[in-house]
MDAnalysis code that builds the backbone (N, CA, C; Angstrom):
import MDAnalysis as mda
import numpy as np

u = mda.Universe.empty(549, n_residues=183, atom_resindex=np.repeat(np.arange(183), 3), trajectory=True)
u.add_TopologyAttr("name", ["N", "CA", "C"] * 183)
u.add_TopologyAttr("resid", np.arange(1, 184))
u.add_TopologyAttr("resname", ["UNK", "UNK", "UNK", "UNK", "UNK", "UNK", "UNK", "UNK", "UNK", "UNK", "UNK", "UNK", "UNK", "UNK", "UNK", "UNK", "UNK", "UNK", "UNK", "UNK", "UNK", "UNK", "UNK", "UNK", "UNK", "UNK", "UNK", "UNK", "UNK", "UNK", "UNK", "UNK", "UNK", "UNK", "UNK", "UNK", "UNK", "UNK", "UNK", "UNK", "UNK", "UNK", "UNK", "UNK", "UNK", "UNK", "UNK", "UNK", "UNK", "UNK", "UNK", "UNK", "UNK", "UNK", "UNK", "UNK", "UNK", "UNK", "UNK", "UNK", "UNK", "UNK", "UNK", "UNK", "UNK", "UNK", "UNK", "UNK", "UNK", "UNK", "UNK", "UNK", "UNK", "UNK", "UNK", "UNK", "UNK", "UNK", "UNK", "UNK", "UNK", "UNK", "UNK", "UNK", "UNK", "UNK", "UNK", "UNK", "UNK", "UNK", "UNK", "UNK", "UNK", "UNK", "UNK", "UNK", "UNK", "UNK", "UNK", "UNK", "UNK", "UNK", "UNK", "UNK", "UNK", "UNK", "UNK", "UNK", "UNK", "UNK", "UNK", "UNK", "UNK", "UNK", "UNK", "UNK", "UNK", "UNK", "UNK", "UNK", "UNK", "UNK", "UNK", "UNK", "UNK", "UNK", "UNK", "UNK", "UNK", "UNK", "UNK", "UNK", "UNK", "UNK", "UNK", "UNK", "UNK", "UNK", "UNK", "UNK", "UNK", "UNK", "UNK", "UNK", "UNK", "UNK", "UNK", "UNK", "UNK", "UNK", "UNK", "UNK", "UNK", "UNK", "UNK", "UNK", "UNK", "UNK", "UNK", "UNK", "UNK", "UNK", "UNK", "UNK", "UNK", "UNK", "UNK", "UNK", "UNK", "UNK", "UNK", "UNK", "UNK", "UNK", "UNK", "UNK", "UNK", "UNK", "UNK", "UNK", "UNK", "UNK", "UNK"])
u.atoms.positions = np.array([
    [0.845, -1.168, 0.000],
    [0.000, 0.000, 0.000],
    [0.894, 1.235, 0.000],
    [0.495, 1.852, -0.804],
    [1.183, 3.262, -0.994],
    [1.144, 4.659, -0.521],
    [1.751, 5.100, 0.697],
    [0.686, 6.422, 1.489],
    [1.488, 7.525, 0.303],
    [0.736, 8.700, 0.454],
    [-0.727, 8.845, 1.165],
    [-1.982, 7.775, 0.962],
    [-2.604, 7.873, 1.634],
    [-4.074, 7.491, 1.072],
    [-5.071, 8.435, 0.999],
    [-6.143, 8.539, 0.368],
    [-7.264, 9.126, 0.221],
    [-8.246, 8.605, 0.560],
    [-9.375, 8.860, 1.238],
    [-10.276, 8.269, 2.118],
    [-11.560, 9.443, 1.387],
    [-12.316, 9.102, 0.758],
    [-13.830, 9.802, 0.327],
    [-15.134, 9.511, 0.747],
    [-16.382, 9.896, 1.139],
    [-17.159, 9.457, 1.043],
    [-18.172, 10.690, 0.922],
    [-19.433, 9.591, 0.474],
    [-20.607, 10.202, -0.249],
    [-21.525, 11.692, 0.968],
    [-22.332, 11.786, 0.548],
    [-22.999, 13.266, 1.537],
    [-23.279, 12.084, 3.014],
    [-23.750, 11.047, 2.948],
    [-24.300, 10.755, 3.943],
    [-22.904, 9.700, 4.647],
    [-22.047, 9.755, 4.040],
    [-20.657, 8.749, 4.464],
    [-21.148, 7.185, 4.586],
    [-21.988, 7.048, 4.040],
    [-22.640, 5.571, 3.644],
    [-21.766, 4.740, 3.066],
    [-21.647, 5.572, 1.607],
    [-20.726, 4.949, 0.613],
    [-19.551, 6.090, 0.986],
    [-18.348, 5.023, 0.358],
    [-16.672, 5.501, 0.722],
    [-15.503, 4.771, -0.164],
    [-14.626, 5.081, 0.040],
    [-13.633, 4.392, -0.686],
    [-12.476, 5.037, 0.230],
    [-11.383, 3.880, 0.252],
    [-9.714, 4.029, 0.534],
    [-9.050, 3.360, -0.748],
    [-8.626, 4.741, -1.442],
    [-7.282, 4.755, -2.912],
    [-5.705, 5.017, -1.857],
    [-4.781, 4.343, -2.874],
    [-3.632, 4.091, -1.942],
    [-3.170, 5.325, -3.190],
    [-1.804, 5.772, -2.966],
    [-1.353, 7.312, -3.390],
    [-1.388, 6.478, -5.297],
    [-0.944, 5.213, -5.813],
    [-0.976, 4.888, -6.710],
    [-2.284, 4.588, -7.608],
    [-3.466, 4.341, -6.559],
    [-4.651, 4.478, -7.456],
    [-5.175, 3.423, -7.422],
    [-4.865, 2.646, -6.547],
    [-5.523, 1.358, -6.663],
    [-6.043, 1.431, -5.379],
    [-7.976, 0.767, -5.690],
    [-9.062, 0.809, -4.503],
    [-8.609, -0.268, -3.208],
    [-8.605, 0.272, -2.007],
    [-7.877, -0.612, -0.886],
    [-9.473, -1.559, -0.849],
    [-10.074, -0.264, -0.016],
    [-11.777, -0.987, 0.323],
    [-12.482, 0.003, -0.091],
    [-13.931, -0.134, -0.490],
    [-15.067, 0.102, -0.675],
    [-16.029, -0.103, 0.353],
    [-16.897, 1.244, 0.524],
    [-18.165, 0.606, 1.169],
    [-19.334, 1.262, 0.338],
    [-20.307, -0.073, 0.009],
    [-21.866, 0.350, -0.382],
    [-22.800, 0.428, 0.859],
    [-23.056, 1.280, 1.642],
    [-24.147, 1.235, 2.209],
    [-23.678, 0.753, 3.423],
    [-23.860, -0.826, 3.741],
    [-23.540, -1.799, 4.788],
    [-22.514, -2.524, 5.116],
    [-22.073, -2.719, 4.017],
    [-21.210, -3.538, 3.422],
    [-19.865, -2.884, 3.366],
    [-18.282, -4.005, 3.728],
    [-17.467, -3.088, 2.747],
    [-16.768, -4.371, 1.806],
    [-16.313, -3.817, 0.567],
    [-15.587, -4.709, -0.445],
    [-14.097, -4.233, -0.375],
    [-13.545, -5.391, -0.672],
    [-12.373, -5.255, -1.484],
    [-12.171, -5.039, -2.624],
    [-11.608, -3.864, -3.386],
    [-11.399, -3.555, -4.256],
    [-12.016, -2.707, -5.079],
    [-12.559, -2.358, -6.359],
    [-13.628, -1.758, -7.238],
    [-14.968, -2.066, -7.572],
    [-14.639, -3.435, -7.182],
    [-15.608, -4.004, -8.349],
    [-16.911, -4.455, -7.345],
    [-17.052, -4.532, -5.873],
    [-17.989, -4.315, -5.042],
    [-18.248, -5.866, -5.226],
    [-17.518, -7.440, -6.071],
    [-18.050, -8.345, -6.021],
    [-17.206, -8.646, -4.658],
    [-16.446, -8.767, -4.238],
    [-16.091, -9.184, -2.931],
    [-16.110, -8.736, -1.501],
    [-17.598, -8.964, -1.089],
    [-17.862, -8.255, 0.320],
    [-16.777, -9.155, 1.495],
    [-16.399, -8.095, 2.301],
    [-15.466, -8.414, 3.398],
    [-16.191, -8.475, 4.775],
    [-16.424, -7.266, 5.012],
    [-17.221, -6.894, 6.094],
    [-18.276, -6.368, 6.429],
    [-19.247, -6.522, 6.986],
    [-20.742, -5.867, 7.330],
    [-20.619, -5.070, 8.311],
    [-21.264, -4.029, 8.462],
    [-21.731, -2.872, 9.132],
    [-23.082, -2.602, 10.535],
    [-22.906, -2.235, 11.442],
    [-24.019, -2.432, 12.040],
    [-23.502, -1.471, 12.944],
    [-24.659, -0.320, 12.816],
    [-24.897, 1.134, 13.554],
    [-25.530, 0.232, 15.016],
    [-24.944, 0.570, 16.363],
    [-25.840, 0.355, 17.246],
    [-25.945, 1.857, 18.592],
    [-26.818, 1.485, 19.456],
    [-27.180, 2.958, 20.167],
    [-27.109, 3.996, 19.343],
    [-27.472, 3.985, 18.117],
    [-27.895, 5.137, 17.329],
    [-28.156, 6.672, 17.652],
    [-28.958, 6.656, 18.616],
    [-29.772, 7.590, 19.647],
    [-29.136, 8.183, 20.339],
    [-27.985, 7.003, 21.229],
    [-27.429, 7.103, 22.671],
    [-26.684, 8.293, 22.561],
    [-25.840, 8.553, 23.772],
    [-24.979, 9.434, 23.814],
    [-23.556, 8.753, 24.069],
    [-23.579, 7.765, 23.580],
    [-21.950, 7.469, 22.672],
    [-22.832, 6.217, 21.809],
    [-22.798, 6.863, 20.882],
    [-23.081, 5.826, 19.355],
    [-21.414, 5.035, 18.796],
    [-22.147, 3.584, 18.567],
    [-21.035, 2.866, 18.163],
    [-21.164, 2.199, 16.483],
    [-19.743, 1.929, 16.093],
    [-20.304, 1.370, 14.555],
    [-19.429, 0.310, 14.801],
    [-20.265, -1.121, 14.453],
    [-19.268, -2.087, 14.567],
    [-19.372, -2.884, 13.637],
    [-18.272, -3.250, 13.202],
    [-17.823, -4.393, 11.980],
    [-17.930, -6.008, 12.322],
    [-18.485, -6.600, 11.196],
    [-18.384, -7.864, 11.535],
    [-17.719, -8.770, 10.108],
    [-17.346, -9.768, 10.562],
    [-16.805, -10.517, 9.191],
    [-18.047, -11.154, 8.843],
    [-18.064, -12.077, 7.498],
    [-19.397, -12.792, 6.922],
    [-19.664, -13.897, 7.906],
    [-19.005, -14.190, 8.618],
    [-19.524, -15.447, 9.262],
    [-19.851, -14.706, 10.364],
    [-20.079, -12.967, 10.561],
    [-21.075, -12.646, 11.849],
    [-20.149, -12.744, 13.011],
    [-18.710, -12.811, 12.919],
    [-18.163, -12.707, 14.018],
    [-17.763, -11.024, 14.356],
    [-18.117, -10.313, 15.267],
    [-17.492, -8.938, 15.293],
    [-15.718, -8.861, 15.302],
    [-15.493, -7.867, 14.628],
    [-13.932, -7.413, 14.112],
    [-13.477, -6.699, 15.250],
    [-14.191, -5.419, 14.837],
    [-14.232, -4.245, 16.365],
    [-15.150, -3.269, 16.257],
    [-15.361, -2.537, 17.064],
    [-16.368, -1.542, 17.200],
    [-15.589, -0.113, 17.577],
    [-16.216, 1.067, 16.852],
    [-15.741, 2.216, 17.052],
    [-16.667, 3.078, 17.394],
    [-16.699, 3.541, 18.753],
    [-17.286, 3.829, 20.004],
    [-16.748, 5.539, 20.116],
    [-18.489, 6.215, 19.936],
    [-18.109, 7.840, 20.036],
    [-18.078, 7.985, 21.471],
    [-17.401, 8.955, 22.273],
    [-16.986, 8.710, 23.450],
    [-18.424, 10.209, 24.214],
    [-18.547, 10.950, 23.132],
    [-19.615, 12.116, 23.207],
    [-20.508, 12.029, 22.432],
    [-21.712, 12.705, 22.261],
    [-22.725, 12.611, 21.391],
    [-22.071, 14.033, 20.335],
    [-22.462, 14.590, 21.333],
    [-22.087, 16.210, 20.187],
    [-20.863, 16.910, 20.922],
    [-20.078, 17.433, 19.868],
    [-18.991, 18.671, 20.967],
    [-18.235, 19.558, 20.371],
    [-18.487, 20.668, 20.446],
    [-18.363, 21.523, 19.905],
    [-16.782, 22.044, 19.712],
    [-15.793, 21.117, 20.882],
    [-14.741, 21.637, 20.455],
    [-14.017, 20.521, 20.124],
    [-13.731, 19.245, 20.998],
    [-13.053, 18.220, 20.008],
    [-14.051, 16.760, 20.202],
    [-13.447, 16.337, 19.541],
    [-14.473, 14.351, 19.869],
    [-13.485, 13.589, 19.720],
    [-13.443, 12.316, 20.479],
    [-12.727, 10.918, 20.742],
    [-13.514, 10.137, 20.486],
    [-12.706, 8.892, 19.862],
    [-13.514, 7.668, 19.764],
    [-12.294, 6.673, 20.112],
    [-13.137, 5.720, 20.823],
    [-12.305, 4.480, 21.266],
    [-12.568, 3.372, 20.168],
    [-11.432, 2.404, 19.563],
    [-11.882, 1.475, 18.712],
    [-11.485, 0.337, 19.619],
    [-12.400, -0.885, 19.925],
    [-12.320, -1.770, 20.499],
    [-12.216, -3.170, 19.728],
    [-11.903, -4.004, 20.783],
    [-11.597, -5.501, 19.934],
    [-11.828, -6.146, 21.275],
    [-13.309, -7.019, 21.064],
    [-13.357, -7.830, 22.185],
    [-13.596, -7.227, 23.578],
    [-14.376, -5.455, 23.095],
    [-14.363, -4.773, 24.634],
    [-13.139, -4.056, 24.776],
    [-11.515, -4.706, 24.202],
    [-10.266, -4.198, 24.593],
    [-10.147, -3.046, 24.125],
    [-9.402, -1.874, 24.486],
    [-9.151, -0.999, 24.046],
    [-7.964, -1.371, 23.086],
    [-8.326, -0.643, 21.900],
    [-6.789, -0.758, 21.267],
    [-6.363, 0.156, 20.352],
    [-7.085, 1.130, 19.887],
    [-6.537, 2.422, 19.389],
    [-7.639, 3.143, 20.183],
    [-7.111, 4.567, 19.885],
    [-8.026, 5.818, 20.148],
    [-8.011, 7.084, 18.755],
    [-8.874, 7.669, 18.438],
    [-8.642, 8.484, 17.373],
    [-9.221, 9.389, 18.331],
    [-8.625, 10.873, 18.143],
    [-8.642, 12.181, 18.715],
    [-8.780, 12.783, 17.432],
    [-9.787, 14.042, 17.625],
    [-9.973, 15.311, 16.582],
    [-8.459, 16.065, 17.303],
    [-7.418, 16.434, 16.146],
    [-6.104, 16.868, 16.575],
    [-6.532, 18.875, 16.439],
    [-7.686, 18.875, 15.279],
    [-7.535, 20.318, 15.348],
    [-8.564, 20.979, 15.925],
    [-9.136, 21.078, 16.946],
    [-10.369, 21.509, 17.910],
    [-10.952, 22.962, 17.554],
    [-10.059, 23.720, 17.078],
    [-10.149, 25.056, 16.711],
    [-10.850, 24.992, 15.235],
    [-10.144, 24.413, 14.734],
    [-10.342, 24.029, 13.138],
    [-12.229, 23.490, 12.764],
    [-12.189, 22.683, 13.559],
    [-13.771, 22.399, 13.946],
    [-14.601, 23.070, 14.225],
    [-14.547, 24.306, 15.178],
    [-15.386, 24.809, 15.866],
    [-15.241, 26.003, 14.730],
    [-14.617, 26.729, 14.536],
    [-14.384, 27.235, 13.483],
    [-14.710, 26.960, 11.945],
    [-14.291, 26.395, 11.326],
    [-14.990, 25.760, 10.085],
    [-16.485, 25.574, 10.208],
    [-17.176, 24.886, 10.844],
    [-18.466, 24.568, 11.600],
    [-19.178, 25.757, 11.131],
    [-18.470, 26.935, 12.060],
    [-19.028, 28.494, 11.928],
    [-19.779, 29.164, 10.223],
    [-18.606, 28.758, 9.380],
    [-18.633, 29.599, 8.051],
    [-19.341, 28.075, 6.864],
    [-19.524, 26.956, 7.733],
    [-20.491, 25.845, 6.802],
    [-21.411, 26.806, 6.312],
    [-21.600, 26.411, 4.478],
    [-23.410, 26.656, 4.469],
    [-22.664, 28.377, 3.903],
    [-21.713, 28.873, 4.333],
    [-21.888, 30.291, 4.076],
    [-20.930, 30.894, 2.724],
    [-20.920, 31.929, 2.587],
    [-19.994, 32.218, 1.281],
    [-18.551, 32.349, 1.815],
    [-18.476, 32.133, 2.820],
    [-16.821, 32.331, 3.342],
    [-16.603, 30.515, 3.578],
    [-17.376, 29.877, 3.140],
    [-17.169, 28.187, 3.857],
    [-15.828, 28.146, 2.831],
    [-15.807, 28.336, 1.374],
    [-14.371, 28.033, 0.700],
    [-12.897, 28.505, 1.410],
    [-13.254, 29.799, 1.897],
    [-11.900, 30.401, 2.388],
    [-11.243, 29.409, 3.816],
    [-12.601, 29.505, 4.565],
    [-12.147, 28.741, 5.949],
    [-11.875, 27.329, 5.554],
    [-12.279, 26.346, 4.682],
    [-12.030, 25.153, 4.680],
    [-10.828, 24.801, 4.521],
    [-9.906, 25.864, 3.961],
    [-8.833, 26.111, 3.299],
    [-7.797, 26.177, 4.834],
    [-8.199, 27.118, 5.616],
    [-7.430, 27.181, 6.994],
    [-7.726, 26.584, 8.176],
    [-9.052, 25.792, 8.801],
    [-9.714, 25.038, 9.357],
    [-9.828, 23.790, 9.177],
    [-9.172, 22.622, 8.466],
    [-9.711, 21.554, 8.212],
    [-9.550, 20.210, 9.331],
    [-10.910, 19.959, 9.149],
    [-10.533, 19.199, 10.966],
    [-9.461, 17.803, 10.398],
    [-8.795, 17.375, 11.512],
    [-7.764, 16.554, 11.461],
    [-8.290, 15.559, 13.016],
    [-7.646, 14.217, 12.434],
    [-7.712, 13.293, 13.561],
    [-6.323, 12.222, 13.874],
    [-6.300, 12.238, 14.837],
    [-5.302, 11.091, 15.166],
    [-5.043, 10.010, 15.815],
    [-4.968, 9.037, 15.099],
    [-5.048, 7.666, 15.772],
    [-4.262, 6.982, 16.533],
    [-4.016, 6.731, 17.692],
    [-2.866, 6.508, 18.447],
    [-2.953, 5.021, 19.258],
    [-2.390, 4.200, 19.158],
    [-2.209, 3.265, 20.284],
    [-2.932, 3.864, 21.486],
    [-3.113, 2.702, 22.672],
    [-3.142, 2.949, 24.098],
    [-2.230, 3.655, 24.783],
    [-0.614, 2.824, 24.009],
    [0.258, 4.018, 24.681],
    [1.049, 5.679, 24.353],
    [-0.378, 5.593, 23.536],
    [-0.193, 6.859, 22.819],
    [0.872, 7.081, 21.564],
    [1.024, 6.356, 21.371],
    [1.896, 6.007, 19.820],
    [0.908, 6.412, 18.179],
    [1.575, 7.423, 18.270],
    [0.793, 7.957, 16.729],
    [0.925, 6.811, 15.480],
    [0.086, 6.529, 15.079],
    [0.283, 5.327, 13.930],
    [0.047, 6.088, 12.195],
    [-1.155, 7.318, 12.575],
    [-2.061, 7.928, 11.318],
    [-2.920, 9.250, 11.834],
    [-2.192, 9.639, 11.181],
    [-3.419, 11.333, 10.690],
    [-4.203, 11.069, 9.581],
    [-5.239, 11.182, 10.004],
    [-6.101, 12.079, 9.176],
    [-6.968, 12.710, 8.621],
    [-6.504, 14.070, 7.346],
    [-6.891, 15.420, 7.481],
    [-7.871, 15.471, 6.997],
    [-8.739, 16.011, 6.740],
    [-10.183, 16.347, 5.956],
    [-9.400, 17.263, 4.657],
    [-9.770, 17.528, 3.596],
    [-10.097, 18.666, 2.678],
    [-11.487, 18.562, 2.294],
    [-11.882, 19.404, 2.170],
    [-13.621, 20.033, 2.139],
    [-13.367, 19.893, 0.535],
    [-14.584, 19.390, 0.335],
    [-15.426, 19.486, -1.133],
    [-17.046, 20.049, -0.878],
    [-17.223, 20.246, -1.825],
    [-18.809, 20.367, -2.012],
    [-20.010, 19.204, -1.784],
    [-19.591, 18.089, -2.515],
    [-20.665, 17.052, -2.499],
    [-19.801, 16.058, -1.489],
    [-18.584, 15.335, -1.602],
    [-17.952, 14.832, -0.969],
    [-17.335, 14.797, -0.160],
    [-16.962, 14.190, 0.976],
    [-15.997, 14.306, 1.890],
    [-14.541, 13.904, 1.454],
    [-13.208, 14.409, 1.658],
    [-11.952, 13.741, 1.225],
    [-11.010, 13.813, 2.095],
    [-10.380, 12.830, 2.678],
    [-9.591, 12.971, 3.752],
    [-8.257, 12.587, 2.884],
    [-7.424, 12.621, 3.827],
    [-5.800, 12.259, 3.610],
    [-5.208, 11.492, 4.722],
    [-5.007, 10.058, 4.158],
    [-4.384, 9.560, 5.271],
    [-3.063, 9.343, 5.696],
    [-2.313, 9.545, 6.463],
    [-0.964, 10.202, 6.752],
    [0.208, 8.743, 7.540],
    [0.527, 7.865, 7.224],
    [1.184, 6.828, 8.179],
    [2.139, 7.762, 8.996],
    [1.968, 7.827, 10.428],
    [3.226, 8.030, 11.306],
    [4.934, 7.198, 11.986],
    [4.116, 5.680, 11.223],
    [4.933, 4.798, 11.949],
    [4.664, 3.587, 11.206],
    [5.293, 2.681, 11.430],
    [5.353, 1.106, 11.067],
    [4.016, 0.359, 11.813],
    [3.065, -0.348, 10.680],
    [2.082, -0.752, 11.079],
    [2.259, -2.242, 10.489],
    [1.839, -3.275, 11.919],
    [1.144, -4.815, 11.349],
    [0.616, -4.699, 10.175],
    [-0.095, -5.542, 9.789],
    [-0.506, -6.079, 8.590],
    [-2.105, -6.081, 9.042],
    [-2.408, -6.259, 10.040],
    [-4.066, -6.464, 10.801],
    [-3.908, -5.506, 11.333],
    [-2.805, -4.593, 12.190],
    [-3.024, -3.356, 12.690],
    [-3.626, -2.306, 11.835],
    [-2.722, -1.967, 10.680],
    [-3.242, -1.042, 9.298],
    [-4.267, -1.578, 8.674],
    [-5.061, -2.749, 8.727],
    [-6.297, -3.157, 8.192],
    [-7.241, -2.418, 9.559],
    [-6.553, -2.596, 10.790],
    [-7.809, -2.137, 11.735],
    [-7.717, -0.634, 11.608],
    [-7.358, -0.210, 11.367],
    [-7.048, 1.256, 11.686],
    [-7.632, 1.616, 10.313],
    [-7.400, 1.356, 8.742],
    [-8.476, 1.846, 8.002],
    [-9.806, 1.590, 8.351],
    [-10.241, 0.530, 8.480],
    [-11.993, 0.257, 8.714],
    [-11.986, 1.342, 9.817],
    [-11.643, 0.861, 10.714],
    [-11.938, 2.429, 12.371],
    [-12.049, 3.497, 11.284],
    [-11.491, 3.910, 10.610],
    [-11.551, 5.329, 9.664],
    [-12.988, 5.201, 9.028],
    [-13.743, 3.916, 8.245],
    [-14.433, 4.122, 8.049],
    [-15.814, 4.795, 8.545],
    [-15.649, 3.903, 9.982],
    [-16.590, 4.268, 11.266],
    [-16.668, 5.468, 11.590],
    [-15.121, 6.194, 11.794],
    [-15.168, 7.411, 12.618],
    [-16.137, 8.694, 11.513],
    [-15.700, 8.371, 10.263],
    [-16.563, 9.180, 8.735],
    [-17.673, 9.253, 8.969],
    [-17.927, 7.896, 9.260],
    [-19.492, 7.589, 9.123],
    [-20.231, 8.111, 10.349],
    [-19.810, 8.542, 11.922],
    [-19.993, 9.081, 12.717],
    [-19.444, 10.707, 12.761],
    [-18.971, 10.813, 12.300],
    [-18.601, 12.163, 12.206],
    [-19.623, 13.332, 11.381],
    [-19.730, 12.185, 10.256],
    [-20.992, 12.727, 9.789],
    [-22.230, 13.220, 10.289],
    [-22.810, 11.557, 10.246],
    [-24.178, 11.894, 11.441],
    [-24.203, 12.569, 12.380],
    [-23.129, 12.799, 13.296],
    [-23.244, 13.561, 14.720],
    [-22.030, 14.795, 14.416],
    [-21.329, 15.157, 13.730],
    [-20.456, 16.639, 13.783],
    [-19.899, 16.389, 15.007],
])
């Protein structure tokens, strides 16, 4: 895999994609589902929003045989200056993603929707960071603002497993897909 990566998804962060800096599709998600590759014939993992409502909403992954992967757990409902999410495995803690630019958020937020939203997206763009338990940066990453789409940039900090950097993209998917719905 080739960093950067690019991380997109649709208005509602339903549908998404991770392109590696060379152009080739890591994963896909339609809807529920995510695939490997382009072509959406090889589903990997299923999707399942739970406490929807609550005041920490979780998104958790499961493989086809229905076993859960991990779950990525909003730690707030709404917050106006930064948000955490815990990604779990088995209950365990094992990464954390932090909003890195709190200002950038609360700010950007401000000029959404308005004729200054181009200028600020430009100096505001929220950023996140994914860190081990022991606080070991693994991945940033940044938002750039589009119009219809969301587009992030994903940033490697460090040497990742082979199942570590598989967990840590899907968690990306989750955190999109919550970030969305709840800001």
């Amino acid at each position: 895999m080739e960093y950067p990566l690019e991380l997109s998804s649709n208005i509602l962060g339903l549908e998404a994609s991770i392109i590696d800096a060379s152009g080739r599709v890591i994963f896909r998600s339609d809807g529920f589902t995510i695939f490997a590759g382009t072509q959406r014939t090889q589903p990997l993992h299923r999707v399942k929003i739970e406490r929807w409502m609550s005041l920490s909403p979780r998104f958790r992954l499961f493989d086809l045989n229905g076993k859960a992967v991990c779950t990525v757990k909003r730690d707030n409902i709404i917050s106006l200056w930064k948000s955490w999410y815990d990604v779990l495995v088995d209950e365990a803690l094992v990464m954390r993603i932090c909003e890195g630019k709190a200002l950038g958020k609360t700010l950007g937020g401000l000029f959404e929707g308005t004729s200054l939203n181009k200028v600020s997206s430009r100096v505001w763009n929220p950023a996140f960071v994914v860190s081990r338990p022991d606080d070991t940066v693994t991945v940033l990453l940044e938002r750039r603002r589009s119009f219809i789409q969301s587009r992030f940039t994903i940033k490697r900090q460090t040497e990742l497993g082979e199942s570590e950097e598989r967990l840590v993209l899907l968690s990306l998917f989750g955190l999109v897909f919550l970030e969305r719905t709840y800001g």
